[in-house]
Structure formats: C-alpha cells, structure tokens
CHARMM internal coordinates of N, CA and C (Angstrom, degrees):
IC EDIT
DIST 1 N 1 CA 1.4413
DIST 1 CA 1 C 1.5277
ANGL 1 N 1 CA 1 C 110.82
DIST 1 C 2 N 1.4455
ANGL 1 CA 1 C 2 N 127.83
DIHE 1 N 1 CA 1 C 2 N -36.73
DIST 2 N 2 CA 1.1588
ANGL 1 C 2 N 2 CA 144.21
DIHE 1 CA 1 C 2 N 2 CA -170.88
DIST 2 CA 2 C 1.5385
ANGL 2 N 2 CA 2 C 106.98
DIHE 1 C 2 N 2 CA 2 C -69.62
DIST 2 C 3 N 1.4803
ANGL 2 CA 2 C 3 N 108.53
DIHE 2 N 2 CA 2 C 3 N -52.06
DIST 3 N 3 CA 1.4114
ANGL 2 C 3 N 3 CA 126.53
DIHE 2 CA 2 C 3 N 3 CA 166.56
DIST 3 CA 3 C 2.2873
ANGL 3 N 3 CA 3 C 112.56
DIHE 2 C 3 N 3 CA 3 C -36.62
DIST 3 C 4 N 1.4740
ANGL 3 CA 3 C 4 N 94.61
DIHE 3 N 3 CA 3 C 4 N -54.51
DIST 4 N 4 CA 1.1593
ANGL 3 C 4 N 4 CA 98.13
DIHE 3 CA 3 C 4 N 4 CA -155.17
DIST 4 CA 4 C 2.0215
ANGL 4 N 4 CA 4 C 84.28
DIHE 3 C 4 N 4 CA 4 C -79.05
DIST 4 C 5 N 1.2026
ANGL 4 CA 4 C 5 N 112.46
DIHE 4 N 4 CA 4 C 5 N -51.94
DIST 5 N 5 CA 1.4299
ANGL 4 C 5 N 5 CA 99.32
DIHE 4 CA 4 C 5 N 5 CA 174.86
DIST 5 CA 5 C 1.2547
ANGL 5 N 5 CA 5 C 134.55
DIHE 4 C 5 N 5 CA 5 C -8.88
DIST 5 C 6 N 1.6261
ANGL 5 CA 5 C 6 N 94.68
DIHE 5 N 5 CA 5 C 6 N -73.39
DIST 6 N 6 CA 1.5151
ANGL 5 C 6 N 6 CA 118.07
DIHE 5 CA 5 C 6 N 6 CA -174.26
DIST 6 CA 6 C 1.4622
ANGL 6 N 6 CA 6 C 120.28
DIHE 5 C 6 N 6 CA 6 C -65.41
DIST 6 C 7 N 1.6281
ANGL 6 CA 6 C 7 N 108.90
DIHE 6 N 6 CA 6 C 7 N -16.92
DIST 7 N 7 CA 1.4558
ANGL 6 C 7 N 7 CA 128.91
DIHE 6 CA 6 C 7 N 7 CA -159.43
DIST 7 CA 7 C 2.1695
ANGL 7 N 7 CA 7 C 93.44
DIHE 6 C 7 N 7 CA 7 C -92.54
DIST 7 C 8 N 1.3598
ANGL 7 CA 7 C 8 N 107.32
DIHE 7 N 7 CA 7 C 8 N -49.12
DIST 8 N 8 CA 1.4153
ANGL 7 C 8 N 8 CA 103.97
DIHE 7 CA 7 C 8 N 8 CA 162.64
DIST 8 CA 8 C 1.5891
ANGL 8 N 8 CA 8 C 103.93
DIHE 7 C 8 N 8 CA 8 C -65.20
DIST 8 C 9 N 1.2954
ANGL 8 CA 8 C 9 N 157.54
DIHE 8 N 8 CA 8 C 9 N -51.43
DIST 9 N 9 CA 1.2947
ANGL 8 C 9 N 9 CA 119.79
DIHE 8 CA 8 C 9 N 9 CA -125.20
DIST 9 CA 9 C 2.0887
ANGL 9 N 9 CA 9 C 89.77
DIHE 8 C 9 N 9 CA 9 C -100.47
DIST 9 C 10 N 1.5758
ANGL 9 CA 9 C 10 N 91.55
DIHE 9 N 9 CA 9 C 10 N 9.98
DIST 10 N 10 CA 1.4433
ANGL 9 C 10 N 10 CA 111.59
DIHE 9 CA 9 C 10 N 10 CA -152.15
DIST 10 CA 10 C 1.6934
ANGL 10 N 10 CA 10 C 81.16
DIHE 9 C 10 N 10 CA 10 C -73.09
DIST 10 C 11 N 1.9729
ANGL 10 CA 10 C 11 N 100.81
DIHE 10 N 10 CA 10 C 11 N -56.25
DIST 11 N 11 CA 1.3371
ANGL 10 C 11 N 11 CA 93.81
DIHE 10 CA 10 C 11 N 11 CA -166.90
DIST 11 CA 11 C 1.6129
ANGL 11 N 11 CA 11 C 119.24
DIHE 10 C 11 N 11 CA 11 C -94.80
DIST 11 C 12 N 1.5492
ANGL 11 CA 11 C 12 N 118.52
DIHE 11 N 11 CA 11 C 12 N 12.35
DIST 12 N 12 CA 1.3840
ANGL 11 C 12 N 12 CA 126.46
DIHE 11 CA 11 C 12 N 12 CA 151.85
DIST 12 CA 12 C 1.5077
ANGL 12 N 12 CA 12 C 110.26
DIHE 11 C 12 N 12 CA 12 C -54.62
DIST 12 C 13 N 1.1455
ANGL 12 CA 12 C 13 N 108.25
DIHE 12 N 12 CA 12 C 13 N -45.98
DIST 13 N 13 CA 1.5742
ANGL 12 C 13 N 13 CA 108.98
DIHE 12 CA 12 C 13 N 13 CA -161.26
DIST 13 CA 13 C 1.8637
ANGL 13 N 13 CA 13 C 98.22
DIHE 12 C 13 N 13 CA 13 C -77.97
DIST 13 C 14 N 0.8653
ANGL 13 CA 13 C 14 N 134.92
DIHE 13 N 13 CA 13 C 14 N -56.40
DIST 14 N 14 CA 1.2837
ANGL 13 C 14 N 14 CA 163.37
DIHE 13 CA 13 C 14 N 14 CA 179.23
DIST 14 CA 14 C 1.4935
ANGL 14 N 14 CA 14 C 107.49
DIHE 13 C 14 N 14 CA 14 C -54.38
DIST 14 C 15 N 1.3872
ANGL 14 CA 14 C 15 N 122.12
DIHE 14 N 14 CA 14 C 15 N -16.07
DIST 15 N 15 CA 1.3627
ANGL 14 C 15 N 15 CA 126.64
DIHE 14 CA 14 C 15 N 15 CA 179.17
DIST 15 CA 15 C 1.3007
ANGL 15 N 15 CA 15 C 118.28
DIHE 14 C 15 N 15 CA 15 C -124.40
DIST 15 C 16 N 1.6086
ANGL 15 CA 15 C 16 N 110.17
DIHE 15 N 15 CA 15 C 16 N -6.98
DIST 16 N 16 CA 1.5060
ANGL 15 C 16 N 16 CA 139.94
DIHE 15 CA 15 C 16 N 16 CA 175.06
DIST 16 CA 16 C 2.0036
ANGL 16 N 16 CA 16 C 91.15
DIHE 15 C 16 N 16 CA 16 C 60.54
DIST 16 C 17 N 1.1906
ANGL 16 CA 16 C 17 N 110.95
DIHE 16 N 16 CA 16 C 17 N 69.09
DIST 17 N 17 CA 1.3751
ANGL 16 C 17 N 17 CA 118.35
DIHE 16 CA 16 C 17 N 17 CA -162.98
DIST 17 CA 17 C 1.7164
ANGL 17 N 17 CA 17 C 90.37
DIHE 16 C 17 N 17 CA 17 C -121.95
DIST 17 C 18 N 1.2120
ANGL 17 CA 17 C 18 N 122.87
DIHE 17 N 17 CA 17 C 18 N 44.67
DIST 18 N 18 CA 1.6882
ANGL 17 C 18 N 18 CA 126.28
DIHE 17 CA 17 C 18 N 18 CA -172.92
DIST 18 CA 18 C 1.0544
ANGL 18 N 18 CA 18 C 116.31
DIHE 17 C 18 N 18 CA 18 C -57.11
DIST 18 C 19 N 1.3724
ANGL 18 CA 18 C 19 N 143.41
DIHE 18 N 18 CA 18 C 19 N -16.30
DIST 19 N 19 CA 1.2423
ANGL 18 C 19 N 19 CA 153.10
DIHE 18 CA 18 C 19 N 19 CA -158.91
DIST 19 CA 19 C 1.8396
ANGL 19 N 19 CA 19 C 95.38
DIHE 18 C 19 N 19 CA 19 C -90.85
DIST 19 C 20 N 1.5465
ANGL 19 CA 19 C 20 N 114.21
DIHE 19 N 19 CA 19 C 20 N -43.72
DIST 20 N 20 CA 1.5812
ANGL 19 C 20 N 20 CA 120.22
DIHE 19 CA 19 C 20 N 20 CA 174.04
DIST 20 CA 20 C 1.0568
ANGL 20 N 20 CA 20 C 100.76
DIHE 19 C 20 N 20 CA 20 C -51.99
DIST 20 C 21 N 1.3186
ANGL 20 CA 20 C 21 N 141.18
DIHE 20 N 20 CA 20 C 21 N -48.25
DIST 21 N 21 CA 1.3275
ANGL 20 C 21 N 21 CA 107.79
DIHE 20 CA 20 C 21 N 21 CA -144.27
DIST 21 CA 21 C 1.1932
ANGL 21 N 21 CA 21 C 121.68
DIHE 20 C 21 N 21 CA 21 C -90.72
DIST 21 C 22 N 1.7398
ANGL 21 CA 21 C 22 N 133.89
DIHE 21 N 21 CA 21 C 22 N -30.22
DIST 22 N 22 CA 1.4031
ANGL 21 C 22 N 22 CA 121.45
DIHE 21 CA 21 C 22 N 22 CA 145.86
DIST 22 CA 22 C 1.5320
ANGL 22 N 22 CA 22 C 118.27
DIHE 21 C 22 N 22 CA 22 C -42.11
DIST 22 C 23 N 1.1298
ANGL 22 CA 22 C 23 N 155.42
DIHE 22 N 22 CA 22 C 23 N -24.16
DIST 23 N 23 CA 1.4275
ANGL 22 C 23 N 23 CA 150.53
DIHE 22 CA 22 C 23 N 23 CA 148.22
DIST 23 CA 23 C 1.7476
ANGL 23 N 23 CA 23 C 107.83
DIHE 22 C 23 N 23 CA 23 C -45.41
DIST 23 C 24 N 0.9888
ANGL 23 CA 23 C 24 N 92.43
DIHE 23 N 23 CA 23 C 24 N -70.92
DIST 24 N 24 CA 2.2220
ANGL 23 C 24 N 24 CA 86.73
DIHE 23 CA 23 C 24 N 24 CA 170.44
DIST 24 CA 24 C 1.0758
ANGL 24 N 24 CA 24 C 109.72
DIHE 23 C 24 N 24 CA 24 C -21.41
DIST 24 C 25 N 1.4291
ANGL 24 CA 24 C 25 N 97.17
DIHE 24 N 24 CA 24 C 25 N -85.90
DIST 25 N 25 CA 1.8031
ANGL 24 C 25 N 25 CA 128.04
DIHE 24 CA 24 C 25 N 25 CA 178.85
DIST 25 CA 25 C 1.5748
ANGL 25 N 25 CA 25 C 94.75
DIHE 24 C 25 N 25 CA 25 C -8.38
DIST 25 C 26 N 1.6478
ANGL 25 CA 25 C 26 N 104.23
DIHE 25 N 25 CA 25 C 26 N -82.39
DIST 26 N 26 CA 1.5593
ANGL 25 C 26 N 26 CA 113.87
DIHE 25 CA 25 C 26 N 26 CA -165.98
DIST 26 CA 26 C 1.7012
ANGL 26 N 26 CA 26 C 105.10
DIHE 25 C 26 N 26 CA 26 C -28.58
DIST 26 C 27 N 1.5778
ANGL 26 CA 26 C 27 N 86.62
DIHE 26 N 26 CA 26 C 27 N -85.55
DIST 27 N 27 CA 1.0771
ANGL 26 C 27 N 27 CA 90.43
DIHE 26 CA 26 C 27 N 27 CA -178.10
DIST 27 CA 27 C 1.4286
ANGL 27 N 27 CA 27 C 163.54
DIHE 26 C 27 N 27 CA 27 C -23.19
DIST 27 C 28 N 1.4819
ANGL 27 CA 27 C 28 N 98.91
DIHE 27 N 27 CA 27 C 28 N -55.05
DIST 28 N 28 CA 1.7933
ANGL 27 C 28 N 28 CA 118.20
DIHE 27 CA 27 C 28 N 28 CA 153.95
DIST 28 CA 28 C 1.7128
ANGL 28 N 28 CA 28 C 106.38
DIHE 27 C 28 N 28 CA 28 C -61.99
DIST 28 C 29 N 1.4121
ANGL 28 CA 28 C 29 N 142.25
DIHE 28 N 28 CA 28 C 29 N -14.69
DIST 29 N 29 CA 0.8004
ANGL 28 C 29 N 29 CA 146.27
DIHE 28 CA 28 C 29 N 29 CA -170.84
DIST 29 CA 29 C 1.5376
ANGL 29 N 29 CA 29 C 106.70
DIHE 28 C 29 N 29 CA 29 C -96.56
DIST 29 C 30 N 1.5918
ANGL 29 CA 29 C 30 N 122.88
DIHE 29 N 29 CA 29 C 30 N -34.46
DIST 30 N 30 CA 1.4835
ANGL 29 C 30 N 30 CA 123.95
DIHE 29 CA 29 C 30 N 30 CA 178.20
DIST 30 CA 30 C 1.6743
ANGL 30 N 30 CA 30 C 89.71
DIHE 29 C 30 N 30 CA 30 C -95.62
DIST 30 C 31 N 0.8041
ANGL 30 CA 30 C 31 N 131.32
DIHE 30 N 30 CA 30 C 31 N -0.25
DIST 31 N 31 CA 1.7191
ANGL 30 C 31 N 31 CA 124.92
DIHE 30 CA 30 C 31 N 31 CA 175.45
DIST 31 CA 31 C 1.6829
ANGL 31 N 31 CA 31 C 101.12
DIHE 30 C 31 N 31 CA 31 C -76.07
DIST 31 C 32 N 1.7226
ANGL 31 CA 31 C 32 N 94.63
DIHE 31 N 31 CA 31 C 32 N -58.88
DIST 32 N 32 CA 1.8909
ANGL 31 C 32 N 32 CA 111.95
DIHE 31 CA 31 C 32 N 32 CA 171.55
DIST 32 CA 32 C 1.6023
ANGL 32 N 32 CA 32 C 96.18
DIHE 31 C 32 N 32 CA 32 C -26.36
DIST 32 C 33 N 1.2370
ANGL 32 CA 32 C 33 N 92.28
DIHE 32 N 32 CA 32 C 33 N -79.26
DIST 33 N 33 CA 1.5339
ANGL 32 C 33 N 33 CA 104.32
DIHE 32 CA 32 C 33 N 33 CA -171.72
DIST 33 CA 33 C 1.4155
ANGL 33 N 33 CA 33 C 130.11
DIHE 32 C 33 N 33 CA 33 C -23.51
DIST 33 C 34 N 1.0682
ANGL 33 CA 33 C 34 N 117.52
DIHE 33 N 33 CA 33 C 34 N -58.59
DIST 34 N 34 CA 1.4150
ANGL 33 C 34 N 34 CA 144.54
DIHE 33 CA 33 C 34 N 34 CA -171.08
DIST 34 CA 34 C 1.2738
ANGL 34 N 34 CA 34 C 88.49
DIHE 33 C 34 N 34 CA 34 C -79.72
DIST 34 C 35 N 1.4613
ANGL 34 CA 34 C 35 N 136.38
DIHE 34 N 34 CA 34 C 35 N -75.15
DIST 35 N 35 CA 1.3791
ANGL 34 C 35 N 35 CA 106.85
DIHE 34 CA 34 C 35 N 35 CA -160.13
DIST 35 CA 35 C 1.6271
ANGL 35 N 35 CA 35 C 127.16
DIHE 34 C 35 N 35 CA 35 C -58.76
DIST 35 C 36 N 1.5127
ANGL 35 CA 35 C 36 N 99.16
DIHE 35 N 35 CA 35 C 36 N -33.77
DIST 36 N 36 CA 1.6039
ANGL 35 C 36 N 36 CA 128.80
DIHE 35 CA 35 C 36 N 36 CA 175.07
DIST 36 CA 36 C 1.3448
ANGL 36 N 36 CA 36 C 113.65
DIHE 35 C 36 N 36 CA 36 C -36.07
DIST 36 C 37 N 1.4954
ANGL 36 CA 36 C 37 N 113.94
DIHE 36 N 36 CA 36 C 37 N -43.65
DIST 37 N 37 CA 1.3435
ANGL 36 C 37 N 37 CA 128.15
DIHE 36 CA 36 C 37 N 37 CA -157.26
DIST 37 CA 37 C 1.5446
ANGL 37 N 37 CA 37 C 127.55
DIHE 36 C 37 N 37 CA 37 C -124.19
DIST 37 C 38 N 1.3033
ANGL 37 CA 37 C 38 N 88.95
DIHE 37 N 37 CA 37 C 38 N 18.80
DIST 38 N 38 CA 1.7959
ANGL 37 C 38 N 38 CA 108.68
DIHE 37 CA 37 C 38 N 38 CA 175.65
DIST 38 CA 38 C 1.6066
ANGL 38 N 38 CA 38 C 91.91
DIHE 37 C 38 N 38 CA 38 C -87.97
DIST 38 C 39 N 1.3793
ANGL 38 CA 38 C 39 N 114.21
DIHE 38 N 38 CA 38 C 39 N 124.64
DIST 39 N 39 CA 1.7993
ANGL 38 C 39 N 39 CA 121.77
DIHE 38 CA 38 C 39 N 39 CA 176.26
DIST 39 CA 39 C 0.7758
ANGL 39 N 39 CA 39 C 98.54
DIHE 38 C 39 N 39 CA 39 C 104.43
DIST 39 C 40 N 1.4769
ANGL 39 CA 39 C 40 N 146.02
DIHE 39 N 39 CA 39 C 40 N -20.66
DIST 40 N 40 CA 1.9709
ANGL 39 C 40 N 40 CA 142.68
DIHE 39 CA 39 C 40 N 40 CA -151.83
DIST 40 CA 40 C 1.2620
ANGL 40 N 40 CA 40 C 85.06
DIHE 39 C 40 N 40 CA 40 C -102.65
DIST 40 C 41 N 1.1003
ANGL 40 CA 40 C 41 N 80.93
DIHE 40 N 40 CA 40 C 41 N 172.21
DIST 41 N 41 CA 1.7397
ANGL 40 C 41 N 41 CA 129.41
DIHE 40 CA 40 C 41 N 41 CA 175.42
DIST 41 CA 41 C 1.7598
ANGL 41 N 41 CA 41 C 93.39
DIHE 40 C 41 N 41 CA 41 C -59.13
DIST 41 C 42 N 1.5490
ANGL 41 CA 41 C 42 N 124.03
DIHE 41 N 41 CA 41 C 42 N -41.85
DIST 42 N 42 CA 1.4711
ANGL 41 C 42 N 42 CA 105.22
DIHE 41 CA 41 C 42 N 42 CA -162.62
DIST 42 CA 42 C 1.5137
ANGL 42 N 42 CA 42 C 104.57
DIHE 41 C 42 N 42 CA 42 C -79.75
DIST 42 C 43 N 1.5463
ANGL 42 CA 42 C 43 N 115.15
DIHE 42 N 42 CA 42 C 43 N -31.24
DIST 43 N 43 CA 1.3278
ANGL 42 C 43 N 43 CA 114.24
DIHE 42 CA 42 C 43 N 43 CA -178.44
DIST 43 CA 43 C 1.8598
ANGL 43 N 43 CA 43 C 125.04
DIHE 42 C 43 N 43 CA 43 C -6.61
DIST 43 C 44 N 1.3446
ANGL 43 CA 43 C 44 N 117.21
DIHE 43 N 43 CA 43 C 44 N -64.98
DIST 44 N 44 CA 1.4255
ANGL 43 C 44 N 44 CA 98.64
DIHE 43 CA 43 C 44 N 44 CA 175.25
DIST 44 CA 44 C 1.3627
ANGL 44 N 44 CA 44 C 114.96
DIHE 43 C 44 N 44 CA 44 C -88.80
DIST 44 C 45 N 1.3480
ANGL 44 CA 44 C 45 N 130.94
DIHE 44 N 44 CA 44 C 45 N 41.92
DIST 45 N 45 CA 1.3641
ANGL 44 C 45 N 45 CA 131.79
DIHE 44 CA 44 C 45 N 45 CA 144.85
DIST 45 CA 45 C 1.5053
ANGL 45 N 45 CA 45 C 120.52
DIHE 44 C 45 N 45 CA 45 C -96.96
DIST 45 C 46 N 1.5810
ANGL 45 CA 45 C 46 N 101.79
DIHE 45 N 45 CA 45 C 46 N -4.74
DIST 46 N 46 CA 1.2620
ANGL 45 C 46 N 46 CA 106.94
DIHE 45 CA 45 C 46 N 46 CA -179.58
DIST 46 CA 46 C 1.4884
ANGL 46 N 46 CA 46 C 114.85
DIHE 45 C 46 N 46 CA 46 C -99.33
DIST 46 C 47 N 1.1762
ANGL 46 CA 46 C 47 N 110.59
DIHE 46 N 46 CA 46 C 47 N -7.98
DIST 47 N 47 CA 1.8735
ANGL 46 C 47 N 47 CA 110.23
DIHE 46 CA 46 C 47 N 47 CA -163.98
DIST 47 CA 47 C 1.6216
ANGL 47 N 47 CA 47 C 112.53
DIHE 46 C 47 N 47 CA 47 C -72.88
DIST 47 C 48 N 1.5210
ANGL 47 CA 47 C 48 N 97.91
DIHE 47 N 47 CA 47 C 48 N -20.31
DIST 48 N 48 CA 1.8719
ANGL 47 C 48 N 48 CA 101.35
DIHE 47 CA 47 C 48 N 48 CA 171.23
DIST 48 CA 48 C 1.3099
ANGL 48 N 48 CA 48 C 99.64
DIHE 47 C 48 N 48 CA 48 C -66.19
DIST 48 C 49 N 1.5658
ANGL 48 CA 48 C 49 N 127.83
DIHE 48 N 48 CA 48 C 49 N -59.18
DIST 49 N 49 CA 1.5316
ANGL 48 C 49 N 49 CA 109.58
DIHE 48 CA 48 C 49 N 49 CA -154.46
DIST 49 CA 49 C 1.8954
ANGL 49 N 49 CA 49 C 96.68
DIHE 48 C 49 N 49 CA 49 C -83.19
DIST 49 C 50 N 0.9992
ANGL 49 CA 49 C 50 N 124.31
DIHE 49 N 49 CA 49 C 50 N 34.01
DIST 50 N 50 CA 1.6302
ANGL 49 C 50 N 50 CA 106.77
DIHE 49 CA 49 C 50 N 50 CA 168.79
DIST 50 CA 50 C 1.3146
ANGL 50 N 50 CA 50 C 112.69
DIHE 49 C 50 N 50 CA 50 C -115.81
END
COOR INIT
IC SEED 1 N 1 CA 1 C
IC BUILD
C-alpha cells in the first residue's frame, strides 16, 4: 500500500498535478480509518459511510 502511495504522490509531484495530492492524503487516510476501526468502539459510526 505504501509502495503504491508514494508511487502516486511520486507522479503528482512530477506532473505538477497539486490539486492530487490532498485527494491521496484523504483518502489513504479514510482507508486508515476503516481498516483501523473494524472491531472498535467506532465501528457503528462507520456503517453509514460504507
């Protein structure tokens, strides 16, 4: 996952495509989320956004 991360922000930067890279960000960050929080305590705060 880390691989493919770095490999987009590789060609944001490289394509002067600046607008991507807060979209990544989000994203890999609500991915965090979601996997993080399957079994937790947040679990049914999450079942709307899935």
């Amino acid at each position: 996952m880390w691989r493919l991360f770095k490999e987009c922000l590789s060609f944001a930067w490289r394509e002067k495509k600046w607008w991507l890279i807060p979209l990544i960000v989000v994203l890999v960050l609500l991915a965090a989320l979601i996997l993080f929080s399957t079994g937790s305590a947040l679990a049914p705060f999450m079942y709307p956004f899935m």
